[in-house]
N, C-alpha and C positions, 0 to 999 in steps of 0.2 A: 097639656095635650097638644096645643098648637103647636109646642114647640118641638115634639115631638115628632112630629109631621113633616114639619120645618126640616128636620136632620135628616130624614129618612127622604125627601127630596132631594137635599143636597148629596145626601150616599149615593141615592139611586141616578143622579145629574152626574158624578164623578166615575161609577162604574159604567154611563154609557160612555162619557168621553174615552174613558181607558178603552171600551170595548173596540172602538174604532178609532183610535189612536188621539196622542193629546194636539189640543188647538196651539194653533201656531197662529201669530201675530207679525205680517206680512206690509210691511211697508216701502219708504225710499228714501233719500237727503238726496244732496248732490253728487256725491260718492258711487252710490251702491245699492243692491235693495239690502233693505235692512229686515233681517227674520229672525221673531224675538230678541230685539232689542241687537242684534249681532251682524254689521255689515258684511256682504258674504261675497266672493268669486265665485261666479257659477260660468259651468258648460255646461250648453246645452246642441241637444242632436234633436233631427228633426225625424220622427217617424210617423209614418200618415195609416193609421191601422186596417183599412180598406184594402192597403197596396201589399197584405200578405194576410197570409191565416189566423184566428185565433191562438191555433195548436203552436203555432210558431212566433208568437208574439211575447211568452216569459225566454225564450229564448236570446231573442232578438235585443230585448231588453235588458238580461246578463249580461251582454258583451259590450251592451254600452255602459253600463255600469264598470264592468269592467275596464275599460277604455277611457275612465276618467271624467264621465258625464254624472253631473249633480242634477237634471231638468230632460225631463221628454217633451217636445214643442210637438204637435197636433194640430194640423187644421180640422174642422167641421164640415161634413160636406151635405147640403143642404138638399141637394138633388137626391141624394139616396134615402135621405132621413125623411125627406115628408115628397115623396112622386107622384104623391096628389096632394092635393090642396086638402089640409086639414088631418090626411092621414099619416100617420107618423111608423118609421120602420127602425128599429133598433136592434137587428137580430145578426147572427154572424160574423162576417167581415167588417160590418157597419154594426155591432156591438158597443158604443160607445162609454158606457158606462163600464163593460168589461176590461176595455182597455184602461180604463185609468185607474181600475181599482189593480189591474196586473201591474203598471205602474208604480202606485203604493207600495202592495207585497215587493218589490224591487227593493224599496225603500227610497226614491226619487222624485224628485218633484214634478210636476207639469205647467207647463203653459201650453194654454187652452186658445186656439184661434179660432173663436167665434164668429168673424167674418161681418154676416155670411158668406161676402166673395172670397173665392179660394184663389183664384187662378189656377196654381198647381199646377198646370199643363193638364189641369181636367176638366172633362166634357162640362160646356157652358161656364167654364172658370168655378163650378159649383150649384148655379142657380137654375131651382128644378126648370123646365120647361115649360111648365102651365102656368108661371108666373109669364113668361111672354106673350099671353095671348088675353092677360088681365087687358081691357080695352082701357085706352086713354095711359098706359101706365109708364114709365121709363125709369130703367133704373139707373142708382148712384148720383141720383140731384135730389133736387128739393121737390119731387112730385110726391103729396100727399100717399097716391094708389099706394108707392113704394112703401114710404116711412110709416105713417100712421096705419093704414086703414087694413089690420091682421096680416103684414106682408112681414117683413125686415123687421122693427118692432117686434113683430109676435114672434116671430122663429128665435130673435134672441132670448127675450123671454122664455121662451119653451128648452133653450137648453142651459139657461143659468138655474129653471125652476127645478129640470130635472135632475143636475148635479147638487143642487142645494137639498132636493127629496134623498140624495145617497150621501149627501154629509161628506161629499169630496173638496169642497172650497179648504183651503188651508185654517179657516178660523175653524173650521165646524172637526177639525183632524184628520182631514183629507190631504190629498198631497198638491192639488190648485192652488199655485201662488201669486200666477200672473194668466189674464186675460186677454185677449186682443179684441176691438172693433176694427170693422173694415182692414181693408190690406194695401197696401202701395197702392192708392188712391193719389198720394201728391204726385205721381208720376206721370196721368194722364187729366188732373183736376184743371187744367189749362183749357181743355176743350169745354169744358163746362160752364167757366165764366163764374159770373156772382154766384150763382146757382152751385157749383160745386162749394165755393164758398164757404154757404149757408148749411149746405149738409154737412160739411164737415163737423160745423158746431155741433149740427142737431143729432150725427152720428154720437159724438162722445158726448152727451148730455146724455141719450138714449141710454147707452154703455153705464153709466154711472151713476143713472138712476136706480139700476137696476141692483143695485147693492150687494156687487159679489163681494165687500169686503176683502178684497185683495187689488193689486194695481192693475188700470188697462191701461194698452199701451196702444199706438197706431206707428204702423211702419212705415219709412219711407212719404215724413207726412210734416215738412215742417213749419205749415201752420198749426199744428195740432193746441188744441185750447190747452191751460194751465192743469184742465184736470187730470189729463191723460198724458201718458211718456211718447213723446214723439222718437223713435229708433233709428237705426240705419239699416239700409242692405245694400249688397254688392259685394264685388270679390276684393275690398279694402276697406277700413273704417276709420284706419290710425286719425285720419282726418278728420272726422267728422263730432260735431257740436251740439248737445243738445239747443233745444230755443230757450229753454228758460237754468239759471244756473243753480235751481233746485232742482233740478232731473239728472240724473246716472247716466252713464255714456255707454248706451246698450248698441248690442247686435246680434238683428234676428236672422237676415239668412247670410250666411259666409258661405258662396256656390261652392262646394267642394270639387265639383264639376261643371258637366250642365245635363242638360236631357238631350234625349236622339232621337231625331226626325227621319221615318222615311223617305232614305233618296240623298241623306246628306253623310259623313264618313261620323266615325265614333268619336265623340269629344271627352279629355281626358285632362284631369287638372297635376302638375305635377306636385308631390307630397312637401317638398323642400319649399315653393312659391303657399303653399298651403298652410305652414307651419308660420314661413314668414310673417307672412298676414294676422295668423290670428296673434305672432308674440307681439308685433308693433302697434296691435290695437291696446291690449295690457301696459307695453310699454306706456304708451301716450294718456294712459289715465283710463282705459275701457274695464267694465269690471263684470259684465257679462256679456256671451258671445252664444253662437246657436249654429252648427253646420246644419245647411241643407245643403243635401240630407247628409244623415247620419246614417239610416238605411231606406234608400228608395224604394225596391220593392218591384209590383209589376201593376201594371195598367191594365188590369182581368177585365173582361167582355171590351162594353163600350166603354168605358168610363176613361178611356184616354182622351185627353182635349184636343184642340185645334188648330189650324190644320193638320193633319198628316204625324201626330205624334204621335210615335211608337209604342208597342204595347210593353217594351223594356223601361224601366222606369230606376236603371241600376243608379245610373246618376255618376256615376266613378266614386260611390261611396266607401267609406272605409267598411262598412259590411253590403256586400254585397249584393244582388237581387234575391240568393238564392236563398239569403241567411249566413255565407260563410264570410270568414274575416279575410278582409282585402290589405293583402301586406306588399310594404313595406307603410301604408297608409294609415292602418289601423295601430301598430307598435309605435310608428314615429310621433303621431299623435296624441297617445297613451303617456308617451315618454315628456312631451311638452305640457301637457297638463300636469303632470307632476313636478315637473320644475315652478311651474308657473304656485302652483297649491304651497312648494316650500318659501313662495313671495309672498304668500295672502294678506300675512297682518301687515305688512309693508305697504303694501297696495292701496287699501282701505282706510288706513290711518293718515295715511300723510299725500301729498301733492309731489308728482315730479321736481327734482331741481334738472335744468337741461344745460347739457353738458355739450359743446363742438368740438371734437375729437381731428377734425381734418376733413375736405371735399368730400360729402357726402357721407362725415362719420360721425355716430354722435351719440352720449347717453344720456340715459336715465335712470336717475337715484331716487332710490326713495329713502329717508331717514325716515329711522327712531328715534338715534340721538344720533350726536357729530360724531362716532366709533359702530355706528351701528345702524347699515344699512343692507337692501336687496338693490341688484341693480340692470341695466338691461344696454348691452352695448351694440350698435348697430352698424352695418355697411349699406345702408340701401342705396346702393352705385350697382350699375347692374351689368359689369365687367370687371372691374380690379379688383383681386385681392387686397387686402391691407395688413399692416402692423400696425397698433395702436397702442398710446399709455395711457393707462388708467389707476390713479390711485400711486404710481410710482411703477407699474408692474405691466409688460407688453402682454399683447394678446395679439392671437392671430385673427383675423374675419376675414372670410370667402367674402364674396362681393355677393349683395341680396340678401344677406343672411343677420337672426341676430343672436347673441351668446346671452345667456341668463347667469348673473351669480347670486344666488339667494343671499348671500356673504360678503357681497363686496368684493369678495377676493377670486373664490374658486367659480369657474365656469361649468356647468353639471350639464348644459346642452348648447348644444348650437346646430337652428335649425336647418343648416345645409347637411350638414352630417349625419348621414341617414346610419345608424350602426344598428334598428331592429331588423329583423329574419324578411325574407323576401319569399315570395309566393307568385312571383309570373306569370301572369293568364289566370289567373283562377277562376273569372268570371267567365269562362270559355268550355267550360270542361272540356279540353284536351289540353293543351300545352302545360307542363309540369302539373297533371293530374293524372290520374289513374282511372279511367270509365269503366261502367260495363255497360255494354251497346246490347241494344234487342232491337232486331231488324224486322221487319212486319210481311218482309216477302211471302213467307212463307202460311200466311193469314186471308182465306178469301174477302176479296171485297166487295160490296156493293155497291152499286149508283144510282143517281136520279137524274136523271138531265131535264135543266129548268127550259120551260118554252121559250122564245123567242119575243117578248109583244107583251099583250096584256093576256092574263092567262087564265083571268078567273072573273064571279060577278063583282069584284072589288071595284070597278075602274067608273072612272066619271069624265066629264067631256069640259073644256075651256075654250073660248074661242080665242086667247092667248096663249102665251107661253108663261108657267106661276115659276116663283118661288119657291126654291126648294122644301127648305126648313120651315115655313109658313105652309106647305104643302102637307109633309110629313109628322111634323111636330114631334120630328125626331124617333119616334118609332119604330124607324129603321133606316139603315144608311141608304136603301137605295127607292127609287124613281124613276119610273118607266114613263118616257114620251113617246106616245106615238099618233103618226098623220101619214096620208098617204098624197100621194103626187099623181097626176095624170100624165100622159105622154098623147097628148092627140093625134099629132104627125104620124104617117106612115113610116116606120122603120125597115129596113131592105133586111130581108132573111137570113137568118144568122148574124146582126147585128144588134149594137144596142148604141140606144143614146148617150155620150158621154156629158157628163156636169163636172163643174166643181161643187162640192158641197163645202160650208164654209160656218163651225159651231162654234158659238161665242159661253162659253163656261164662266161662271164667278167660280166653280172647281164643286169636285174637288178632284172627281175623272170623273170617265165618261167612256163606256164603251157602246156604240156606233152598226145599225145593222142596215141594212137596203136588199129589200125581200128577204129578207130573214138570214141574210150572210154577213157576217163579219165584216167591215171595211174597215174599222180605224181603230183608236183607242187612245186620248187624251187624258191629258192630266197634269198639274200646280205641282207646286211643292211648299214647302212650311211660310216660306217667306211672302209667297205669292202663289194662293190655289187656285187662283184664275187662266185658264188656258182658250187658246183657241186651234181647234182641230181643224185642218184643212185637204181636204183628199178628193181624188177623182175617182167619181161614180158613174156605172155603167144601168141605165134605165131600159126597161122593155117598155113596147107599145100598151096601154091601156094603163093600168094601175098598179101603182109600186109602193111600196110601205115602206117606210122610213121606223124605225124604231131606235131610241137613245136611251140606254138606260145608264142614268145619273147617281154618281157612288159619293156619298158622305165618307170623310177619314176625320172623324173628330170633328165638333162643336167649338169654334173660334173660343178662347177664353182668357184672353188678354188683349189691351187696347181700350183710349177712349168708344164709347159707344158700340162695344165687341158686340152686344146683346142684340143690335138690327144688322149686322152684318150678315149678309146672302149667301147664297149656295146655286149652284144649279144652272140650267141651261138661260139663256135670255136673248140668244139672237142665231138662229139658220137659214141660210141666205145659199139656192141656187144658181148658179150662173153658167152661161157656157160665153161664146166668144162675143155672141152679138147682144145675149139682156143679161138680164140676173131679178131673183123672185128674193123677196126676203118673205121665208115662211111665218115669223114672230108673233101674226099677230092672224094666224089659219088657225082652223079647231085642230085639238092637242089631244087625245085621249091620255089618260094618267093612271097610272096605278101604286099604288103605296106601298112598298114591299115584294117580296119577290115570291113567288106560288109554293119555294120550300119553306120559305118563312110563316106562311098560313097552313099549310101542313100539319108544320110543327117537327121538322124533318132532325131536328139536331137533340130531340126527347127521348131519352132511355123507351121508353113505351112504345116509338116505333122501330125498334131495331129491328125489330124481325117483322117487319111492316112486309105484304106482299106489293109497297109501291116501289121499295129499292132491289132493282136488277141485278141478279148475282150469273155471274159468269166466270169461265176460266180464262179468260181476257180481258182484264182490265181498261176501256179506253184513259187515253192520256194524251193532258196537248188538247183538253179542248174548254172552251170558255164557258163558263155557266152550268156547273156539274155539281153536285153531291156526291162526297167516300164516305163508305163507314165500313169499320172491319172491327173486327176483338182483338185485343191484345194482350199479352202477362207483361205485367209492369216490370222491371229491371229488381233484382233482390238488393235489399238492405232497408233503411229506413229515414235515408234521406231526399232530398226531393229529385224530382227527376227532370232532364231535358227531352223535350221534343224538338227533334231537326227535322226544321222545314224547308230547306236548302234545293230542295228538287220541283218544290211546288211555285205557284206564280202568284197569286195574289186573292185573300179572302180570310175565312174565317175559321176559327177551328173551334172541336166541344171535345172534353174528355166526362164521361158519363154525365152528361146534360149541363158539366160545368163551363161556363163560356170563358176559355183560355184566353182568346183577345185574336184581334187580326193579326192578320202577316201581310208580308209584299215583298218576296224574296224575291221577285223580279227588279224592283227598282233600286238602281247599282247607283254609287255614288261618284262623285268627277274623281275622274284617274289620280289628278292632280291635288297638293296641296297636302299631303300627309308627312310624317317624320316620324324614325325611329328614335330616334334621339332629341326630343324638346328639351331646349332648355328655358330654363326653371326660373333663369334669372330677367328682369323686366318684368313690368306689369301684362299680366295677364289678364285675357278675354277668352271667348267659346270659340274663338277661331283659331287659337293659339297652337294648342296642340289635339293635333287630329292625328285617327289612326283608321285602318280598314279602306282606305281610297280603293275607288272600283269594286267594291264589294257593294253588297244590300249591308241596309244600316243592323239588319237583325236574321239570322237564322233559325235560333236556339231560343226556345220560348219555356218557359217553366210549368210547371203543375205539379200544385204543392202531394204532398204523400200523403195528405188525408183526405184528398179527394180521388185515392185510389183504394180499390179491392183486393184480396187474396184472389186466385184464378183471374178470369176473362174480363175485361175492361173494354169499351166502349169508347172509340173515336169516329166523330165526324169532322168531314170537311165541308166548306162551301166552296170551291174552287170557282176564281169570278175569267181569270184570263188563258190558266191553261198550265198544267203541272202534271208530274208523276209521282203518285201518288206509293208504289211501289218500293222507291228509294226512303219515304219516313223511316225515321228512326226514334226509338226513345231509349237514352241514358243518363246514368246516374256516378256520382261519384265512388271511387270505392276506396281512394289514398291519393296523399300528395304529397310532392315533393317540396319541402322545405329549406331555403339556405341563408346562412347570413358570413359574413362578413366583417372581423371586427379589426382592427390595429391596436397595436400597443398605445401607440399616444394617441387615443381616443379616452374620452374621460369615464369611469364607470357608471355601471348602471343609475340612474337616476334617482329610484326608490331606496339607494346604499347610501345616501348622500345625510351627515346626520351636521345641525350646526356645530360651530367649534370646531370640526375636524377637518384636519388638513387632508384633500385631495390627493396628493404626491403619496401617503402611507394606503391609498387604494389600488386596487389592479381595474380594467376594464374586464369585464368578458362577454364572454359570444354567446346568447339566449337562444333557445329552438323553444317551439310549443307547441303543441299540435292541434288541431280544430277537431269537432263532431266528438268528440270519445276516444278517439285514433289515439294510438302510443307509435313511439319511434318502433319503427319495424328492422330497417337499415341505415347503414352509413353511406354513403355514393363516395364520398371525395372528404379529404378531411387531410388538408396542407398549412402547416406552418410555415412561412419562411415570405416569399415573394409572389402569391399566387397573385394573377390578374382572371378578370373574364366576368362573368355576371353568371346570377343562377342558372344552373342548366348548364352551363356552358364556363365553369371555372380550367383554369391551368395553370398546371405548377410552373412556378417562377424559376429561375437561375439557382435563387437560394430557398432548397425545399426540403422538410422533415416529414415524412412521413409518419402520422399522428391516427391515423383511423383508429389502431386497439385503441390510447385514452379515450377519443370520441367515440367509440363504441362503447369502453366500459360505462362512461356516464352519460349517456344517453336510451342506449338499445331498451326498450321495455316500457320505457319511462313517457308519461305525455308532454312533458316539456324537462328540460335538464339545461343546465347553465354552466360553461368549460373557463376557468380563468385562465388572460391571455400572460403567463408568466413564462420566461425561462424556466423557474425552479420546475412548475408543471410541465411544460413542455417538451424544455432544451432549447439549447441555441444553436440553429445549423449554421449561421452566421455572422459571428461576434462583431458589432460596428454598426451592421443594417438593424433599420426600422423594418421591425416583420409585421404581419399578419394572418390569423387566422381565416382559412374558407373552408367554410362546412356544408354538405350538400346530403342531406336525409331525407328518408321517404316514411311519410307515416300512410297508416293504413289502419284497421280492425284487430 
């Protein structure tokens, strides 16, 4: 009987593992991680599932699959999950266990960053709020509040218990393989002293006591203790060392770009310096790598960090904010991981032998046996071309660039040589995209125009001047000061007293009233939010109000001791020619938020509120105002853009959902952009820039299921003054596609099979289309000598006119592949190296 019992436990133990898929056995050596038993090359992309929708997260996740990612990397973000102390939120956008289990079904793995610090460029780097006002408490050292006593401790617990209650950890046949504590902590552990130290220990103790049966790792952390994988980040790794020579030579974030600050131009990583990077970390013995991001996404309501980071959160991702594929970033990408995947067992089995090729050229072999290698040739010289012999056999290298033979012999990529389809501006919807625009003119609006001052019983009195974010505790971006000034003296009729007024900001702006009229308007920027506003003011006889209302852009969330970092006014000081008053330290009236915000003015339930003012004149152009009008969303069913190009600086809601801020007034230095970056040299976030003299953002997104069939619901908060008339919202509805290939380019990557000689293959030219879209047309389709770039190709001297072929095998089709041969072709020009340029529009 017992034994019977016995079987029928062990059935019922094997039908649940099958149910939820079989346990994996998740380790590491010095090599690799090792899963079941089988050392492994993984890519991995970073996507953060807050920074998009649900509805659009198996999507998202396709394409990275597609794209050649084995691993979804995730941080946790601790401020959304528990926003009070002890309450916990898992719904939505912040669905965390949805996301990993959409993962799964993917079939991919995850690494999980449990942090808790995120940085991310998110509000408070991640840590809720009401953790800064635990008394006695500081975080990222050795203070007990933090570690032990239900802070840090408990939230990690609480999210290893609840992945362990869904059986997602890799032992249990979930798709969790690897874990993180804390995050580039060695980066700023200096300001800490012994004390960082000591938490560093008692972080990975913490982490590993906690028995996720799979590896944690700490990034960017090269004391990290024996138990845990210390990693690298940056925009290179080929260099870098684990500390102990039983740890794998990991990398978790590789910038694919960087983020965008209001007020600074758009930073943008070229795909070639991108590729480089990640083949020389492979090269050099790296055996897992991680883009952040993979897709960034958007930084919806507040949750963008600080200072002044923008609510775009694209990242110059190879998929972009919107969800669509960012090409030429996303194929060239695609195409290096597959080269790299036909080196694996190479990789993994054996150690580089290194190779000096010549000034700055050099490889790397890996053997199987002495006739049987993968190998990796490089020019990192970041001007000359070269020739080089290898093996008995030259190869060409662009300078910065490096070639892959899985074979020893034939080269199947080389990451200067960009040959996948190109997509131009896609993150723009206009330039080589197809819109449809819905213009709101024609849509009554309403308004509210917020008072001046303190406006409601909210306010309370300081006989100093406070602290912002100790004020607020973040609740809302803005704070209102206001004190009033006396004028004793007789002033002559029709005159007024002039001052200078002189406001000392920690930031992050600051707009400026004297009797209730507008006089200034201050403000930081990412680097430095602190300002000081300085203006002449004209005073009347008796009593004069001063009013400053104080605007948060984001929750500092990077830096030693980022967590006391201030906000907010701290020094106005009168003067005229003979004294000067510093007001600092006069009674301050305060109020927390702004009279629409207590309202409730951006809530579906008061749209048809009798507080907002409808008229057939619209004011515009003035500071401190409330829009709201209806809208029909643009037809199809992908996501839509809101341009906010006309407006100045605030907040916007599409049916009560909080879109994120804007600041289309703040333009960026004229100076310092390029259409042409090049690719070659070490790259940084200053490197290549684009948008000089523009606002860092326009064009804001909202996703398609936070829209309705009919009448849709937009509010504004206008803080400095816009026209609200010129909004627009569009969507895509086709784009134009082109690539580019040459004959002595080598073929496609995926055709490449061992043993077989490259020379008996053709290249050819790939198109594929995003969303559902098939090829609709052909634009341009020249064999021969074309020059020029998508959008903008021209036929060469020597040209064949080829559109029928590229039409017959293309038109209809979602993607179609042309070999670049004579026999297909023809030769317009016997002797020349030709090329094909193909320029198609997909559509619905």
């Amino acid at each position: 009987m017992e034994s019977k019992k016995l079987l029928l436990v062990i059935i019922l133990s094997m039908l649940l593992v099958f149910e939820r898929g079989a346990s994996t056995t998740v380790t590491y050596d010095h090599k690799a991680l090792v899963i079941d038993g089988k050392r492994r090359i993984l890519q991995s992309g970073s996507i953060h599932y807050p920074r998009t929708t649900p509805e659009i997260w198996p999507e998202i996740i396709r394409k990275a699959k597609e794209g050649g990612l084995d691993v979804i990397e995730s941080y946790v973000f601790w401020n959304y999950h528990e926003p009070v102390k002890g309450e916990y939120y898992f719904e939505g956008r912040f669905d965390l266990v949805r996301f990993v289990k959409t993962v799964q079904e993917a079939g991919l793995y995850v690494h999980l960053r449990i942090g808790p610090y995120a940085c991310a460029e998110w509000n408070y780097g991640g840590f809720p709020m009401w953790l800064h006002f635990i008394p006695g408490i500081h975080f990222r050292t050795t203070n007990e509040l933090f570690k032990e006593s239900n802070e840090m401790k408990l939230f990690l617990a609480k999210i290893v218990d609840l992945m362990k209650d869904e059986n997602l950890f890799a032992t249990q046949g979930g798709p969790i393989i690897l874990a993180q504590v804390e995050n580039e902590y060695g980066n700023v552990e200096w300001a800490y002293g012994v004390s960082g130290e000591l938490y560093v220990k008692w972080a990975a103790e913490t982490a590993v006591s906690l028995n996720t049966t799979v590896p944690w790792v700490m990034c960017a952390q090269e004391d990290a203790p024996d138990s845990v994988i210390n990693t690298c980040n940056g925009f290179y790794c080929d260099r870098f060392t684990p500390n102990s020579p039983s740890k794998p030579k990991m990398w978790t974030e590789n910038y694919v770009g960087w983020f965008l600050a209001f007020g600074y131009p758009v930073p943008y990583r070229p795909v070639e310096d991108l590729a480089f990077a990640v083949a020389r970390f492979f090269e050099t013995g790296g055996t897992f790598q991680n883009y952040y991001m993979y897709f960034g996404g958007t930084n919806f309501g507040r949750t963008a960090g600080g200072p002044l980071v923008a609510t775009s959160y694209d990242y110059d991702a190879p998929i972009d904010e919107y969800g669509f594929i960012s090409q030429p970033k996303w194929g060239h990408l695609r195409d290096l991981h597959r080269a790299i995947k036909h080196c694996e067992e190479y990789l993994v089995n054996a150690d580089p032998t290194h190779l000096s090729l010549g000034l700055k050229l050099e490889a790397h072999v890996y053997y199987k046996s002495s006739n049987d290698c993968a190998a990796f040739l490089a020019n990192y010289g970041n001007s000359s071309d070269a020739n080089v012999t290898f093996n008995g056999k030259s190869y060409f290298l662009p300078a910065w660039s490096v070639s892959i033979l899985p074979d020893c012999k034939n080269v199947i990529f080389n990451t200067a040589k960009v040959v996948s389809q190109k997509t131009t501006g896609s993150t723009e919807f206009t330039h080589n995209t197809v819109s449809i625009e819905n213009s709101l003119e024609s849509d009554p609006w309403g308004w509210y125009k917020e008072k001046v001052g303190i406006a409601n019983n909210h306010s309370f009195a300081s006989p100093h001047l406070l602290e912002q974010i100790n004020t607020t505790k973040d609740t809302s971006d803005f704070l209102w000061y206001t004190t009033s000034i006396n004028v004793e003296e007789n002033i002559k009729k029709r005159k007024a007293k002039e001052l200078q007024l002189m406001i000392g900001s920690l930031g992050h702006a600051a707009l400026v009233f004297v009797n209730k009229k507008p006089v200034g308007f201050g403000y930081g920027n990412h680097d430095d939010a602190s300002f000081v506003l300085s203006k002449k003011i004209h005073l009347k006889q008796g009593s004069n109000t001063v009013d400053i209302l104080s605007m948060m852009v984001g929750l500092q969330n990077y830096g030693p001791w980022f967590d006391i970092s201030g906000a907010g006014v701290f020094s106005v000081i009168f003067s005229d020619l003979k004294n000067s008053k510093n007001f600092s330290s006069t009674e301050w009236i305060y109020q927390v938020g702004l009279e629409g915000e207590y309202l409730g003015l951006d809530k579906v339930s008061l749209a048809n509120s009798s507080l907002w003012i409808q008229g057939s004149s619209v004011p515009i152009n003035q500071s401190l105002i409330w829009y709201k009008t209806s809208f029909s969303p643009p037809e199809g069913r992908g996501p839509v853009s809101l341009n906010l190009s006309s407006m100045g600086k605030g907040q916007a809601w599409v049916n009560g959902q909080h879109v994120g801020r804007y600041w289309s007034s703040y333009r960026s230095p004229s100076t310092g952009c390029s259409d042409n970056c090049d690719y070659r040299g070490a790259y940084d976030s200053w490197k290549c820039l684009k948008k000089c003299g523009q606002p860092a953002q326009v064009l804001y997104h909202v996703p398609r299921s936070w829209l309705k069939p009919g009448k849709n619901l937009l509010v504004l908060h206008e803080e400095l003054g816009g026209d609200p008339s010129k909004i627009s919202f569009s969507t895509r509805s086709g784009q134009k596609v082109c690539a580019h290939v040459s004959e002595s380019d080598p073929p496609p990557v995926d055709t490449w099979k061992p043993n077989k000689d490259l020379t008996s293959q053709e290249p050819s030219l790939q198109l594929n289309c995003d969303q559902g879209w098939t090829i609709a047309a052909v634009n341009f389709a020249s064999f021969g000598t074309p020059t020029g770039d998508c959008g903008a190709f021209i036929k060469g001297s020597c040209h064949l006119d080829v559109l029928s072929i590229v039409h017959q095998g293309c038109v209809g089709k979602s993607g179609c592949s042309i070999p670049i041969t004579m026999a297909k072709l023809g030769d317009p020009c016997p002797g020349v190296q030709k090329s094909l340029a193909v320029e198609a529009f997909c559509s619905v």
